[in-house]
C-alpha positions in Angstrom: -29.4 22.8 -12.3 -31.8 25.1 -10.8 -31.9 28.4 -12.0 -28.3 30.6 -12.1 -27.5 33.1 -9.3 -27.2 37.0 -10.0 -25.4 39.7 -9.1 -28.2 40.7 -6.9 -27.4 38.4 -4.0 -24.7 40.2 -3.2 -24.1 43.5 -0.9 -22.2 45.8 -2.6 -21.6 47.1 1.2 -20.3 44.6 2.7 -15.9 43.4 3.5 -14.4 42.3 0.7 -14.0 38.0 1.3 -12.2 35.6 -0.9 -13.5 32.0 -1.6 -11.7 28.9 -1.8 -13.3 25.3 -2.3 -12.6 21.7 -2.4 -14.3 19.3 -4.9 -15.0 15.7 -4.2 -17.1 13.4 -6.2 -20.4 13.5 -3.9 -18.9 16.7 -1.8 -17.5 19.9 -1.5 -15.9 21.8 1.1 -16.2 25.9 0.8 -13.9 28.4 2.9 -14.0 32.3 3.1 -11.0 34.2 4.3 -10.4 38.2 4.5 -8.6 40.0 2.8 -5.9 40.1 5.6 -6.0 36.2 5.2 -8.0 35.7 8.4 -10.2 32.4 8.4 -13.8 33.4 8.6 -16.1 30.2 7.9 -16.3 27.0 6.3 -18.8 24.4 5.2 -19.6 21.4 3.3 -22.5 20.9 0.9 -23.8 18.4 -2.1 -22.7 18.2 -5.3 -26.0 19.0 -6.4 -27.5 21.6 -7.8 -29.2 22.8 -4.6 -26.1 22.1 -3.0 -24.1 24.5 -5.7 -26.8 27.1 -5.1 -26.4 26.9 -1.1 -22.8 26.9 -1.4 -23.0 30.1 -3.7 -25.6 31.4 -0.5 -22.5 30.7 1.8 -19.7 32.4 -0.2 -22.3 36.0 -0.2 -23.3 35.2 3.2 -20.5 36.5 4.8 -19.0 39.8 2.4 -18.9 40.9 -0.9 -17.0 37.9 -2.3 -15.5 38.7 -5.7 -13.0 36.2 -6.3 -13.0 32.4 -5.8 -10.4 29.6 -5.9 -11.3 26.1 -7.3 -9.8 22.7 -7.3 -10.0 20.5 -10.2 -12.2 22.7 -12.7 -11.8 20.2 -15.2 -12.9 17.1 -12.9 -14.5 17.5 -9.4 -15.4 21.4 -9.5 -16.5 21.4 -12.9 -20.5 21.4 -11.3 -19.8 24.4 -8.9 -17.1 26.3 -11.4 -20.1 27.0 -13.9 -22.5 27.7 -11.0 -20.1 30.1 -9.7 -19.5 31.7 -13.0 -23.1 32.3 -13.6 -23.6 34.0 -10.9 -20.8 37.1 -11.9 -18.0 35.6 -9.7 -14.1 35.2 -10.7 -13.6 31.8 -10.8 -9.6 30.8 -10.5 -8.2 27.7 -11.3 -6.1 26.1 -8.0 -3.9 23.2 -7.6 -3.4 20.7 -4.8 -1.2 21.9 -2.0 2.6 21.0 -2.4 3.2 17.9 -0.1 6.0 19.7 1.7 2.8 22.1 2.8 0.8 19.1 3.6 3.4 17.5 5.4 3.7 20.3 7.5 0.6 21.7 7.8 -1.6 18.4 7.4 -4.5 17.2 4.9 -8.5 17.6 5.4 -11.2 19.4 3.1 -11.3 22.6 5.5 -7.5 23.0 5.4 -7.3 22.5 1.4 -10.2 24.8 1.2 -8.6 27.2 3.0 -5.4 26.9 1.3 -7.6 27.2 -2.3 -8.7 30.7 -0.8 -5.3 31.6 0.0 -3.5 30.7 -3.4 -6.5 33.5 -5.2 -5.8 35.9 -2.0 -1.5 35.8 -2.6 -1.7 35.7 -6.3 -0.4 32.0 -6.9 -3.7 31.1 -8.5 -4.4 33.3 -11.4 -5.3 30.9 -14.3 -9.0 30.9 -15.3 -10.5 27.7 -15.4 -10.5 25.8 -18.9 -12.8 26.8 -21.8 -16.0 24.5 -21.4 -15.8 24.0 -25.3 -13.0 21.8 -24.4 -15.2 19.8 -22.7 -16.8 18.0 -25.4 -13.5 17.4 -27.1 -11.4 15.9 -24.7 -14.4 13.2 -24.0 -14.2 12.6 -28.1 -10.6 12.5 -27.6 -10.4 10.1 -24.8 -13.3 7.7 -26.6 -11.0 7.4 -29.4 -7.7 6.6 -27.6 -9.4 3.8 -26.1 -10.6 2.3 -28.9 -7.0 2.5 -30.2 -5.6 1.3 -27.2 -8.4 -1.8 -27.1 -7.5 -2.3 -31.1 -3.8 -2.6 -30.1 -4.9 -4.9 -27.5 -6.5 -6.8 -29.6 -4.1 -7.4 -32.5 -1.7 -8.4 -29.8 -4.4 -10.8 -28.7 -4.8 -12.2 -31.9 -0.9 -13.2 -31.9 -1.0 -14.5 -28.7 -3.4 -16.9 -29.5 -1.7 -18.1 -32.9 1.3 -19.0 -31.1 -0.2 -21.6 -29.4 -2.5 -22.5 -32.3 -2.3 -26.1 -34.2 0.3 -26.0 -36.9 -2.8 -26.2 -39.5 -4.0 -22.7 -38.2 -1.0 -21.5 -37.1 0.8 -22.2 -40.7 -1.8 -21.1 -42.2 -1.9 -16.8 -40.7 1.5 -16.8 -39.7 2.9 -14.9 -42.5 -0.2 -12.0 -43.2 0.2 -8.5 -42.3 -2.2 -7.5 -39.6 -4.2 -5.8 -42.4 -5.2 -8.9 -44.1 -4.8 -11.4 -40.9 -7.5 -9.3 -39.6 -9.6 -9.4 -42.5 -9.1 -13.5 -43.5 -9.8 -14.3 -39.8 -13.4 -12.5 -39.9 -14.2 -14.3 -43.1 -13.2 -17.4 -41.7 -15.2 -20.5 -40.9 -14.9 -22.3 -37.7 -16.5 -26.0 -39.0 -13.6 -26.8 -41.0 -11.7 -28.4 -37.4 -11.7 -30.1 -34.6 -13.2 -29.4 -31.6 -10.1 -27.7 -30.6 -9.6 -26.1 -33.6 -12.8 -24.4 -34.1 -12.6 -23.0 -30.3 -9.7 -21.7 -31.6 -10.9 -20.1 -34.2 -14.1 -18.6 -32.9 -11.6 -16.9 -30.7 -10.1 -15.5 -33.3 -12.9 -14.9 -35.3 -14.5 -12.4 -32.5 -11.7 -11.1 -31.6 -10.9 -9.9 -35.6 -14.3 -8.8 -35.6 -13.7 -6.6 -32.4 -10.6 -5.5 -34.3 -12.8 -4.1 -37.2 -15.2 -2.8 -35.0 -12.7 -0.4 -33.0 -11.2 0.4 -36.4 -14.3 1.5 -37.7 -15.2 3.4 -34.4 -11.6 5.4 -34.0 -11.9 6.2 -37.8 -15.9 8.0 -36.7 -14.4 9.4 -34.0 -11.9 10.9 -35.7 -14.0 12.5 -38.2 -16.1 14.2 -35.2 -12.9 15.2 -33.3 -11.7 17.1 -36.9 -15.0 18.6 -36.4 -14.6 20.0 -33.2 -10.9 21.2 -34.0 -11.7 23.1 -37.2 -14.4 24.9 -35.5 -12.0 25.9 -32.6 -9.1 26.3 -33.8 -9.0 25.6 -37.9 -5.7 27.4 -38.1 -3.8 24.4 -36.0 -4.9 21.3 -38.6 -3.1 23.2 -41.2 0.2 23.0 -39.6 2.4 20.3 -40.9 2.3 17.1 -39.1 -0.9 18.2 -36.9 -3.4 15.9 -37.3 -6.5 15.7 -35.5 -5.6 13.6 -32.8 -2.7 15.7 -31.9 -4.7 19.2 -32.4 -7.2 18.1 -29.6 -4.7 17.1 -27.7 -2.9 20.5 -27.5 -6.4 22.2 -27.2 -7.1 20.2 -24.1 -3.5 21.0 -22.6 -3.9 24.8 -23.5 -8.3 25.0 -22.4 -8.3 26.6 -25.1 -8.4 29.7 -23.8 -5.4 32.2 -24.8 -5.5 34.6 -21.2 -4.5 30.7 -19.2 -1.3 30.9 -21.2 1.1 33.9 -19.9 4.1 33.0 -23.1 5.4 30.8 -25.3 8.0 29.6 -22.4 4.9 29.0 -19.8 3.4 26.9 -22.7 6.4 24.9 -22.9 7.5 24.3 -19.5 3.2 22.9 -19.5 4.3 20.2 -22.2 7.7 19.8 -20.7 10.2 20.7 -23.3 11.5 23.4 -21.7 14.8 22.6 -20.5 15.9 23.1 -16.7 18.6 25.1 -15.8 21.0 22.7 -13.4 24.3 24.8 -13.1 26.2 24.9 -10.1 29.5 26.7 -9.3 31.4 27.1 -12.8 29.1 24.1 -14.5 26.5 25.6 -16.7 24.3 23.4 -17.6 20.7 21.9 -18.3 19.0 19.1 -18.1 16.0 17.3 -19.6 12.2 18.5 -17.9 10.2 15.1 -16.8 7.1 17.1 -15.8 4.2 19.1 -17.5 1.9 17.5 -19.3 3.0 14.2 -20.8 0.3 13.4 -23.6 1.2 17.3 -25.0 4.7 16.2 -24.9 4.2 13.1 -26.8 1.7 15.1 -29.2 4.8 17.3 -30.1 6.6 14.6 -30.2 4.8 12.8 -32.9 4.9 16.2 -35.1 8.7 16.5 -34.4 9.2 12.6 -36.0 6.9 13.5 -39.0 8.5 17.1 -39.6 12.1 14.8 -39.5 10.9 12.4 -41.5 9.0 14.8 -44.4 9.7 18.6 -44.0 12.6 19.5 -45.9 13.5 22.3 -43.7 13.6 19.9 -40.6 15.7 17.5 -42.3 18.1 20.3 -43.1 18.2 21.0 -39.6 19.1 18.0 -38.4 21.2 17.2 -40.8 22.8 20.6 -39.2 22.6 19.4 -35.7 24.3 15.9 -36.7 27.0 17.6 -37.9 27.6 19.5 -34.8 27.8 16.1 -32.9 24.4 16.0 -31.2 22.5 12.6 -30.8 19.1 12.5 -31.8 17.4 12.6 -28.9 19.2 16.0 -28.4 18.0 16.6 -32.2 14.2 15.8 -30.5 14.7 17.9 -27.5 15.6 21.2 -29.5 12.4 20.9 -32.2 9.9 19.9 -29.6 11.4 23.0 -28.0 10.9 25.2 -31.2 7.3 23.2 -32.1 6.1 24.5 -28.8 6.8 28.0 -29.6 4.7 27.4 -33.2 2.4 25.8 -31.2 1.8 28.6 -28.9 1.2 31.2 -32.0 -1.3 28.7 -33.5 -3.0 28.4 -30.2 -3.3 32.0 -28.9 -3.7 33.9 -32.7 -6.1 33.7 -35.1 -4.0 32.3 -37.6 -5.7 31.8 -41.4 -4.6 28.8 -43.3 -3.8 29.9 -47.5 -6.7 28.2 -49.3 -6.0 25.4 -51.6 -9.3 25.0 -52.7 -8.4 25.8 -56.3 -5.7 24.0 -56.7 -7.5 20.6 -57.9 -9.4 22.6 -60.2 -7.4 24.4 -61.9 -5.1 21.0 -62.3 -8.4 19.3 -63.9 -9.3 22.6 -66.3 -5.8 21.8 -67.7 -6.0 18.1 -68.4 -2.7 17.6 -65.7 -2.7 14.6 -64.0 -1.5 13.9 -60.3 1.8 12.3 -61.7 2.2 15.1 -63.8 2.1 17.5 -61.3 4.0 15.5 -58.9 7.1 14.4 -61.7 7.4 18.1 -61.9 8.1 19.1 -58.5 9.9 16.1 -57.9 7.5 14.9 -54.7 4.7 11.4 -54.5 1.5 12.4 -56.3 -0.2 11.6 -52.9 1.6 14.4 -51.4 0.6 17.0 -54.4 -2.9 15.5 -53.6 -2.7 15.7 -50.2 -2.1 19.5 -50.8 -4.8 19.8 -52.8 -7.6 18.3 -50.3 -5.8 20.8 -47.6 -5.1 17.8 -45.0 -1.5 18.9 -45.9 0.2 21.9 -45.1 3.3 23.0 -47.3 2.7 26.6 -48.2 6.1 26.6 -50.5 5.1 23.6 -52.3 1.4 25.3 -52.9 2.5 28.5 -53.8 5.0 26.9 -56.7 2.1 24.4 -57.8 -0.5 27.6 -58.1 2.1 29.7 -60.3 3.0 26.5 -62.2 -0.6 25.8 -62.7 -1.7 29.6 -63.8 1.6 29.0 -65.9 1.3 25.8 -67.6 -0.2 25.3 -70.9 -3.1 22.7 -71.6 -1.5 19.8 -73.7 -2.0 20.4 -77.1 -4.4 16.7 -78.0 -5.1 16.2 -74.6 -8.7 17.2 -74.2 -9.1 13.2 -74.0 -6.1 11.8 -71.6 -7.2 8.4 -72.2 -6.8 8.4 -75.9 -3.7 6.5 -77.3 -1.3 8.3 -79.6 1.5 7.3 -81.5 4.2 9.2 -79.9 7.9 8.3 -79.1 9.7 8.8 -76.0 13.8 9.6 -75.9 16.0 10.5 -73.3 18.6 13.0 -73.6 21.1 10.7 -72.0 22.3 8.3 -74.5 22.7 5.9 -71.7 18.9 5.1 -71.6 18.9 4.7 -75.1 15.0 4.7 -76.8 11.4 4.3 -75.2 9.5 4.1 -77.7 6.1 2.0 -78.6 3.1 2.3 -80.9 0.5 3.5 -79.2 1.5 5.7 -75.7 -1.1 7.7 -73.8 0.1 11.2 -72.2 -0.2 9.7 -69.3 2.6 6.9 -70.1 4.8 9.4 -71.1 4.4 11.4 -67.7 5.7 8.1 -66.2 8.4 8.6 -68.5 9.7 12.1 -67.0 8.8 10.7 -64.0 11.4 8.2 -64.4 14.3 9.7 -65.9 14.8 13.6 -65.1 15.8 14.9 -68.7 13.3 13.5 -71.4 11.4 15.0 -74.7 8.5 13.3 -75.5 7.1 14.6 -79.0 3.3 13.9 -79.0 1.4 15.5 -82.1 3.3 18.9 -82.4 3.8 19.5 -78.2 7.0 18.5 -76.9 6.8 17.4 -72.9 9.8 18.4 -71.2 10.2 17.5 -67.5 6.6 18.0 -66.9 5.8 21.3 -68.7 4.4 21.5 -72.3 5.3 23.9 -75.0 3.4 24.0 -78.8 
């Protein structure tokens, strides 16, 4: 693009005019009105940069134009939005006239240019355009849902094709998990069959191998939209059941820009979980919202089925909610509602995550395994580890394991967990009766508590109680 335009184009003297413009892929449309709403002008110019610059020419040429209205500043106007914005003027965000309008009034470039200059001039069009950081993560973000959407396609491919496959091949992969169907199929040789067979397989064969190649991509992909999102917004990945995928996707519904979002109830009417009042007469009801933005409503609604699945104060929730006779989609309704509100704090405040950078250390400075650790709070080890690598958030769980840690006791013997002892292991239950064997590491005995809630394990003068160790 050719140099920016300055403020110095403009005459301070001149009327007031408002701007309003209509993007096309090779064209755009520009329209000034007064401030009265009276049509002065209109042209169409390039999407190039000399057309941008000639349009900016136009908008000055006739007032002191402060204000201008843009549609699609994500898409079409994304060229002449910056162009405009680098040369001092308010750029507003403006959507595409309501078909009752155009039915009434008609559709042409001039006409929705004009209307674009209106929507600024009433006050309907007051969101700034998105953020142009977003810009980079929403084309990371749709590159990787393709390749997940092309791996899906493929695995069903793969199927497909073994359906109609000879028995000897279809017998053969009919019983792997995709997993391991994928990776026996790339391995595979296609010399082993008959003509038939070995078209067959080199079907397969490329079509695994395309399999592990949009894996491999999605997983890269990934990695560079976790990037993006910690840089923007690091405060959002640490809320539980916000991964990366679903982070971007709440970035690119929001811009990521804090002054497009008015409150948490504009927020959520955008993702559509914000229900819609549809009383009439002495009926008060409400019903379900099928707009807004559908891939922020599925984003929530992936958190809402992990939160369900492992959050303990969800799952008391629900468990709430069931007992009050809702169904679970009404369940799902009322916490996509509630994530939306969490959503919008993480969004629009700078909000710090509690480090847990210590945590793994502090285990290892103590000679405390994962199993250890996770037989004492009752949880998977992968969950105290997933704690400790920060990709989960639980700040509870965290805060117990860091006073447990600065509590607990190194195990007396236990500067080498791999070295055998004799030790004997006995539950307090009689019912379990004796665990005992020759030669049992510490670690074998964790397994023990692990297993059975109440046992003392007497290794060389330290007694291991439920996880905890006293001389």
């Amino acid at each position: 693009m050719t140099a920016a335009p300055g403020d110095d184009d403009r005459d301070d003297g001149a009327e007031e005019v408002i701007g309003g413009i209509d993007t096309h892929a090779e064209t755009i449309h520009v329209a000034v009105v007064s401030v009265l709403g009276r049509e002065i002008a209109d042209a169409e110019f390039a999407t190039t940069p000399a057309g941008y610059r000639a349009a900016y020419d136009f908008l000055n040429s006739h007032g002191a134009i402060e204000r201008v209205g843009i549609e699609g500043t994500s898409s079409y106007g994304a060229g002449i939005a910056r162009a405009c914005a680098a040369g001092g003027l308010e750029v507003r965000e403006v959507l595409r006239p309501d078909k009752t309008v155009r039915r009434r009034q008609g559709k042409s470039d001039p006409i929705d240019a004009y209307h674009a200059a209106r929507a600024v001039l009433s006050g309907r069009a007051t969101s700034p355009p998105k953020d142009e950081k977003i810009l980079g993560l929403r084309a990371l973000h749709l590159a990787r849902r393709s390749a997940v959407k092309a791996r899906t396609a493929t695995i069903h491919q793969i199927h497909q094709v073994l359906v109609t496959a000879p028995d000897s091949i279809r017998q053969k992969y009919r019983s792997m998990t995709n997993t391991k169907l994928v990776t026996a199929l790339s391995r595979s040789r296609t010399t082993r069959y008959d003509p038939v067979g070995a078209a067959i397989m080199r079907a397969l064969k490329d079509l695994a191998a395309r399999h592990e190649f949009l894996t491999s991509q999605a997983a890269d992909l990934e990695r560079d939209i976790r990037t993006v999102v910690e840089s923007m917004n690091p405060g959002l990945l640490a809320a539980h059941g916000v991964g990366p995928d679903t982070a971007a996707q709440l970035l690119i519904t929001a811009g990521a820009n804090p002054d497009r979002l008015s409150n948490e109830a504009s927020f959520a009417a955008l993702c559509g979980t914000a229900p819609v009042p549809a009383s009439s007469g002495k009926t008060r009801r409400y019903r379900l919202s099928r707009g807004g933005d559908r891939a922020a409503n599925n984003a929530l609604h992936r958190v809402a089925l992990v939160r369900m699945s492992s959050d303990p104060t969800t799952r008391a929730y629900v468990q709430r909610q069931r007992a009050r006779g809702r169904s679970s989609k009404e369940i799902l309704r009322t916490l996509k509602r509630a994530l939306a509100r969490e959503m919008f704090k993480y969004l629009t405040r700078v909000v710090t995550a509690p480090a847990t950078a210590d945590l793994r250390p502090a285990r290892q400075a103590k000679n405390i395994t994962l199993t250890q650790a996770a037989a004492h709070f009752g949880v998977w080890p992968m969950h105290i580890s997933t704690i400790e690598r920060g990709t989960r958030r639980d700040d509870d769980l965290a805060r117990a394991y860091r006073q447990w840690l600065q509590a607990a006791r190194q195990p007396i013997g236990a500067s080498s967990p791999s070295k055998r002892a004799s030790c004997e292991v006995r539950t307090v239950a009689p019912r379990w009766g004796w665990l005992s064997g020759p030669a049992v590491t510490f670690r074998d005995a964790a397994r023990a508590v692990a297993r059975h809630p109440r046992v003392l394990v007497p290794v060389r003068g330290a007694v291991v109680l439920s996880g905890e160790w006293w001389s």
